[in-house]
C-alpha positions as a Markdown table, in Angstrom:
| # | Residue | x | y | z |
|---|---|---|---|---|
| 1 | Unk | 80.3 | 114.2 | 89.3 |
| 2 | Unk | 83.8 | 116.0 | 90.1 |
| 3 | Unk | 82.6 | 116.3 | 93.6 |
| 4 | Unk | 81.7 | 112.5 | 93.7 |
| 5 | Unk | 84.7 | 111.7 | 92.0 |
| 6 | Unk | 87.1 | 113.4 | 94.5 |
| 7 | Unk | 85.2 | 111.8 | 97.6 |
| 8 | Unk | 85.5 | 108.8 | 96.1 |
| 9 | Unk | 89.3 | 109.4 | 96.1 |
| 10 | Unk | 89.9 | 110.8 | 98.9 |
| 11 | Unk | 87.7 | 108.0 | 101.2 |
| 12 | Unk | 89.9 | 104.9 | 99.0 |
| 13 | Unk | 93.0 | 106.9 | 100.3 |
| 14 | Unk | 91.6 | 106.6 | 103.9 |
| 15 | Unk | 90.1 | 103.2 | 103.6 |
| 16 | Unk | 94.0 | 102.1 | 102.2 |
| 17 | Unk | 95.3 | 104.0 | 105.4 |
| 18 | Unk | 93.5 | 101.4 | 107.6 |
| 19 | Unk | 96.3 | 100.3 | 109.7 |
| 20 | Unk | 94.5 | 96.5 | 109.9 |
| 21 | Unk | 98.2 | 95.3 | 110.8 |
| 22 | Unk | 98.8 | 97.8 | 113.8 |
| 23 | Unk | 95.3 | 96.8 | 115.1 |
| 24 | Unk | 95.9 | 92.8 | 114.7 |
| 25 | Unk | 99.3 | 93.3 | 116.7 |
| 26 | Unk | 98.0 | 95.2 | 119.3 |
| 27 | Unk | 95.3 | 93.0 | 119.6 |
| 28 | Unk | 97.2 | 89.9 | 119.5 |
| 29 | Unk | 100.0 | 90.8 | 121.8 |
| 30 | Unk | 99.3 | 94.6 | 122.8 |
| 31 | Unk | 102.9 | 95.8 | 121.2 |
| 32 | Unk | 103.2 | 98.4 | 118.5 |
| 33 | Unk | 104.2 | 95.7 | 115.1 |
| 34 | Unk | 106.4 | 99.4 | 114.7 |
| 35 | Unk | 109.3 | 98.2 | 116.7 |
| 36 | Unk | 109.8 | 95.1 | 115.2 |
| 37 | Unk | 111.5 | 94.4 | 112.3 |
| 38 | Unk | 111.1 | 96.3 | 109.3 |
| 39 | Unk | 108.8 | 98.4 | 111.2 |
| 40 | Unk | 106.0 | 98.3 | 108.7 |
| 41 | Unk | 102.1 | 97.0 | 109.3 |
| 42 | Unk | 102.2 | 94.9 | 106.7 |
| 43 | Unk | 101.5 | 91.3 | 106.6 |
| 44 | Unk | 105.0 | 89.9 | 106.4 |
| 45 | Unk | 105.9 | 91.9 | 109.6 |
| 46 | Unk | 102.8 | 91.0 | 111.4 |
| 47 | Unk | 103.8 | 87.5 | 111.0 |
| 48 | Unk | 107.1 | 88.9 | 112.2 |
| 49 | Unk | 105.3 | 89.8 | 115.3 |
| 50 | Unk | 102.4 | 88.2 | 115.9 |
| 51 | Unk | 102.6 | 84.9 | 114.2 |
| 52 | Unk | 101.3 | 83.1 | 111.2 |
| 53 | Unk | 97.5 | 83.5 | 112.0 |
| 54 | Unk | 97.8 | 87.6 | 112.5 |
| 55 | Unk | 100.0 | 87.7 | 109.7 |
| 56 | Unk | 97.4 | 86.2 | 107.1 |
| 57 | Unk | 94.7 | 88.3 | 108.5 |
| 58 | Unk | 96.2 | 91.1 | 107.6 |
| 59 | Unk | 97.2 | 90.6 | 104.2 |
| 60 | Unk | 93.6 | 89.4 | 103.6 |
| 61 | Unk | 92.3 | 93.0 | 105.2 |
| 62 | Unk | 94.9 | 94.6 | 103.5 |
| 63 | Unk | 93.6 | 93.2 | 100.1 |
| 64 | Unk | 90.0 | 93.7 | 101.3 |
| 65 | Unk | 90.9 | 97.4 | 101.2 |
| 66 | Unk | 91.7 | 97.2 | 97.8 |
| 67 | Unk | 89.1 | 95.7 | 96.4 |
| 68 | Unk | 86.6 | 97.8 | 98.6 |
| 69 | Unk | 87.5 | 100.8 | 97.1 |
| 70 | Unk | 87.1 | 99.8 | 93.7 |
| 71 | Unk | 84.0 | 98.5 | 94.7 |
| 72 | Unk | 82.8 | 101.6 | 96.0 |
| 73 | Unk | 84.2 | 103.5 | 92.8 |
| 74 | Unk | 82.3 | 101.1 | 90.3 |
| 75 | Unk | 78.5 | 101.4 | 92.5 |
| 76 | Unk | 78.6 | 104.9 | 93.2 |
| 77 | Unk | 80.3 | 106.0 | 89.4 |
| 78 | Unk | 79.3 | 103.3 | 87.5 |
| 79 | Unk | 81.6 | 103.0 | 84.0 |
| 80 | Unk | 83.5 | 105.5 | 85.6 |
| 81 | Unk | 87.1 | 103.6 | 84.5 |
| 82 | Unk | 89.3 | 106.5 | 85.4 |
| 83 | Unk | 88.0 | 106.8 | 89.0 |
| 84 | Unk | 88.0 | 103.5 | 89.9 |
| 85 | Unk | 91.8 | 103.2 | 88.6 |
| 86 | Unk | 92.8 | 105.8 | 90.6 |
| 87 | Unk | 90.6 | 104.6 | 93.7 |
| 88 | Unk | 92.3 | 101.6 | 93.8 |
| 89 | Unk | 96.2 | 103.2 | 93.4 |
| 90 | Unk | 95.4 | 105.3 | 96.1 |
| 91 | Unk | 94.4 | 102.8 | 98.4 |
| 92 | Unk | 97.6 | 101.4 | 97.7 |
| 93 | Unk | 99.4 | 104.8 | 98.2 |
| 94 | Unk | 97.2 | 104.8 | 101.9 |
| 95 | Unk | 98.5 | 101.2 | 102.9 |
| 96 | Unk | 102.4 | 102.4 | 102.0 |
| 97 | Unk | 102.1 | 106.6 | 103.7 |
| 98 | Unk | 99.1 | 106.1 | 106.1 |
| 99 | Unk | 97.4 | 109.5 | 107.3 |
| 100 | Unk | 97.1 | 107.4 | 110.6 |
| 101 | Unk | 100.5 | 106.3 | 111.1 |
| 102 | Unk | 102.8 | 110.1 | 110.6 |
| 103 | Unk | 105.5 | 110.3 | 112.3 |
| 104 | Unk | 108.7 | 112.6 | 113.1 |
| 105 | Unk | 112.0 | 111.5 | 111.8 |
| 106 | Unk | 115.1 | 112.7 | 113.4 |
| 107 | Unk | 115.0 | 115.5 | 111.5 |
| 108 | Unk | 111.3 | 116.5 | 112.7 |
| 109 | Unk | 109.9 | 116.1 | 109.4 |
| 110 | Unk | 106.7 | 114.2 | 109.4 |
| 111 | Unk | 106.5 | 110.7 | 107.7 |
| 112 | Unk | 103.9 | 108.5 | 106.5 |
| 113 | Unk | 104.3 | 104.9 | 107.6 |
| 114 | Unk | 102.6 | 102.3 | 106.4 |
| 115 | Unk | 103.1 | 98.4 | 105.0 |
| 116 | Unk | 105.3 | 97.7 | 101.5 |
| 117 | Unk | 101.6 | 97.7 | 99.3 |
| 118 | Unk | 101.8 | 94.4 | 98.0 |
| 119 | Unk | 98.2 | 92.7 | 99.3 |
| 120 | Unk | 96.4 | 96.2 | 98.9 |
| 121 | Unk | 98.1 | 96.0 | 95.1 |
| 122 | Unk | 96.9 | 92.6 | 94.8 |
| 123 | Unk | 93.2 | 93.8 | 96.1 |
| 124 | Unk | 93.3 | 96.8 | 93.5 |
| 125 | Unk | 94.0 | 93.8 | 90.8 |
| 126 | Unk | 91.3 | 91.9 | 92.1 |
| 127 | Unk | 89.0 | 95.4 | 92.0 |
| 128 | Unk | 89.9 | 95.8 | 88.3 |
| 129 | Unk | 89.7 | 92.1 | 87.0 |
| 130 | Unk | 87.6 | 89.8 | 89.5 |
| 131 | Unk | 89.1 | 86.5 | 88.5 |
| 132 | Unk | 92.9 | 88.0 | 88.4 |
| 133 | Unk | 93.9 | 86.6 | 91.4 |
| 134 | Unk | 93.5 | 82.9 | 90.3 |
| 135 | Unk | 96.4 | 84.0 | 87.7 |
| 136 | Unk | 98.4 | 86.5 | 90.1 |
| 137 | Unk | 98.0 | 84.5 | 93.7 |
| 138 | Unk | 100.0 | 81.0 | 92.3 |
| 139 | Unk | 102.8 | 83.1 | 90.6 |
| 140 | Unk | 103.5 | 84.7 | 93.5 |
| 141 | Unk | 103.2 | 82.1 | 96.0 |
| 142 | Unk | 106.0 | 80.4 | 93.9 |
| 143 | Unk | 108.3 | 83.8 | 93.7 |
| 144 | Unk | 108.0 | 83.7 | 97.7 |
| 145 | Unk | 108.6 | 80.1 | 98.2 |
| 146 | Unk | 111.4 | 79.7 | 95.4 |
| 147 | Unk | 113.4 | 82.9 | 95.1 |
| 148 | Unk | 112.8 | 83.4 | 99.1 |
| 149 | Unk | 112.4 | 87.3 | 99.4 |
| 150 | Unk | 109.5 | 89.0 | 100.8 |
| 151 | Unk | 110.4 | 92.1 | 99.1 |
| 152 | Unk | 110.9 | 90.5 | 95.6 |
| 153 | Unk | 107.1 | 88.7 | 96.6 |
| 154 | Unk | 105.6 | 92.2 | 96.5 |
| 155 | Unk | 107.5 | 93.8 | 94.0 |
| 156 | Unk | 106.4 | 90.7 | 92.0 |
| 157 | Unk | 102.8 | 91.6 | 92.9 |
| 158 | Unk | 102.3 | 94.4 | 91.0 |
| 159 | Unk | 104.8 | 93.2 | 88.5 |
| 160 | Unk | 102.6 | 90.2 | 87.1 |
| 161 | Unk | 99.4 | 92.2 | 87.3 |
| 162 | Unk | 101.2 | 94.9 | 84.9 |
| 163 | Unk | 102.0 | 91.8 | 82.4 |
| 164 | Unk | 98.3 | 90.9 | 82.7 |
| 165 | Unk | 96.8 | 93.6 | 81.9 |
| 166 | Unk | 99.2 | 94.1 | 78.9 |
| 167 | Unk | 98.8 | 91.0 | 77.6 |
| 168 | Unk | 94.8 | 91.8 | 78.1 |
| 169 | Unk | 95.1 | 95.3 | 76.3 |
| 170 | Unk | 97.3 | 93.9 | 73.7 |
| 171 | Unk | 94.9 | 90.7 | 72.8 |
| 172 | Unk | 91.9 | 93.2 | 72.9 |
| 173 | Unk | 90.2 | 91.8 | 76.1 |
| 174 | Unk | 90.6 | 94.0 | 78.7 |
| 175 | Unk | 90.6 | 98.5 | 79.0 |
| 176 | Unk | 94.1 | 100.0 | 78.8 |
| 177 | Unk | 93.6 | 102.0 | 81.4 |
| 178 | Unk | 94.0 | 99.0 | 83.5 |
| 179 | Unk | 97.9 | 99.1 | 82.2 |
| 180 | Unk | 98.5 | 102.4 | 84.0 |
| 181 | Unk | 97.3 | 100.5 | 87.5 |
| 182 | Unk | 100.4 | 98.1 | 87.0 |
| 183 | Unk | 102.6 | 100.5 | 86.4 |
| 184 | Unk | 102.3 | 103.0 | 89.0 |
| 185 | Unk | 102.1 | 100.1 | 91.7 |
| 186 | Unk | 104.7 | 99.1 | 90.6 |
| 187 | Unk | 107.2 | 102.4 | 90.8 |
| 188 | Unk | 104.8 | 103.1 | 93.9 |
| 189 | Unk | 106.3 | 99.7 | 95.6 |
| 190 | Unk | 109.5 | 100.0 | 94.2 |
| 191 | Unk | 109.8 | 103.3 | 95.6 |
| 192 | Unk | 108.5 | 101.5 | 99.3 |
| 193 | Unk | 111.0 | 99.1 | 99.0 |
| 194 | Unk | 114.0 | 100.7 | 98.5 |
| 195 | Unk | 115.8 | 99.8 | 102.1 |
| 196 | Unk | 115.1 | 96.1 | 100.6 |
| 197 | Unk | 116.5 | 96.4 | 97.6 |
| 198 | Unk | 119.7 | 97.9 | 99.1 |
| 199 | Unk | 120.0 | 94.9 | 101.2 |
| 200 | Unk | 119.4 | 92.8 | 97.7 |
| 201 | Unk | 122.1 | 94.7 | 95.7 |
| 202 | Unk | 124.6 | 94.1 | 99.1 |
| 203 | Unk | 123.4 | 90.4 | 99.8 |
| 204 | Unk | 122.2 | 90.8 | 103.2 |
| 205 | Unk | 118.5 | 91.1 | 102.6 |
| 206 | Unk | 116.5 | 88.6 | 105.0 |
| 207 | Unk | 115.5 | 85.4 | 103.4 |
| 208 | Unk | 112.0 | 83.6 | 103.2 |
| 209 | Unk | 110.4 | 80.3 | 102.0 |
| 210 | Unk | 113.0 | 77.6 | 100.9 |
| 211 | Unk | 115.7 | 80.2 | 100.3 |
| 212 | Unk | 115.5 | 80.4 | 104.3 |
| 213 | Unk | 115.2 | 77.0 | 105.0 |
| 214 | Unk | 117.9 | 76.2 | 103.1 |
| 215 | Unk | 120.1 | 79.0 | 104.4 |
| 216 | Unk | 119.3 | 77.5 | 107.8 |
| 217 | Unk | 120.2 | 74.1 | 107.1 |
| 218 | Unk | 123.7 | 75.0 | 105.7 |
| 219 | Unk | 124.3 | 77.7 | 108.4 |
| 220 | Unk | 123.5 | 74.5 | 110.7 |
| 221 | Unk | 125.7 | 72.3 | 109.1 |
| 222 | Unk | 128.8 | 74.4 | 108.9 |
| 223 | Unk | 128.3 | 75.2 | 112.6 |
| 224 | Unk | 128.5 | 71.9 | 113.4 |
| 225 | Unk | 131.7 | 70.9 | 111.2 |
């Protein structure tokens, strides 16, 4: 069992490290989604790069990965709670610090590159509580398309699916194990994110949804007067 357990860790680590976003890019336009914008593979800057339709490809892959490895953690260690919690947080960690995208920084240390986690975290929800999306998915949506930050979009991801499966642990309907999966994707994303939420705290952090369109119009306007 400790053998199974650990290659049931090891291949939802792998299976998050999937970079699907890279992949769509190059396929799409044959240019690395690396050197544009934030830099990352996830879907927000596959959009970036590739346009709408590449963009919600991968954030549906990225998910897929997510709920894959829970699946894979619930058939082959059935009741197995433990494993499939961590299965699915560490195909989250693989979406954010890919084994297939390691790089050297400037000062020749290797790094993991990867997307911000959000759809994998989303996935991992999905993994632990089927019908969670239908709560998760419209709360979201209305974080991206009112408050108009990408970053706060995903951080809001795992934030929601932390207060679910509270409220689930609390009202006696759900494992409270499933607590510890909010949690830690949630210091794991805030940890991804921190480059975003230093543009946040300074105000310069790029704007999505109606916070962009609005930004536009006004930018527009005052141009023109």
């Amino acid at each position: 069992m400790l053998l199974m357990s650990i290659l049931i860790l090891v291949a939802s680590y792998l299976i998050g490290s999937i970079p699907v976003g890279w992949l769509i890019v190059k396929l799409f336009k044959g240019t690395d989604v690396r050197e544009v914008g934030s830099g990352r593979v996830g879907g927000t800057n596959v959009m970036r790069a590739a346009g709408l339709i590449a963009g919600l490809l991968t954030a549906a892959a990225d998910a897929g990965k997510g709920i894959l490895a829970g699946y894979i953690a619930g058939a082959l260690l059935p009741g197995n709670l433990w494993v499939k919690l961590f299965a699915v947080i560490l195909a989250v960690v693989g979406q954010i610090f890919s084994i297939f995208l390691v790089e050297k920084n400037e000062q020749g240390r290797l790094v993991f590159k990867g997307g911000a986690g959000g759809s994998t975290t989303l996935g991992g929800a999905i993994a632990l509580v089927p019908y969670s999306w239908i709560i998760i998915l419209p709360l979201i949506v209305l974080v991206y398309i009112g408050i108009g930050y990408a970053s706060v979009t995903t951080i809001s991801i795992a934030f929601f699916s932390l207060i679910l499966f509270g409220y689930q642990a609390a009202a006696g309907i759900g494992p409270w194990q499933f607590v510890i999966y909010g949690a830690i994707t949630l210091v794991i994303v805030l940890y991804a994110l921190r480059p975003n939420l230093k543009r946040l705290a300074e105000g310069t952090e790029r704007a999505v949804g109606l916070r962009a369109y609005f930004e536009k119009k006004l930018g527009t306007r005052r141009s023109q007067s």
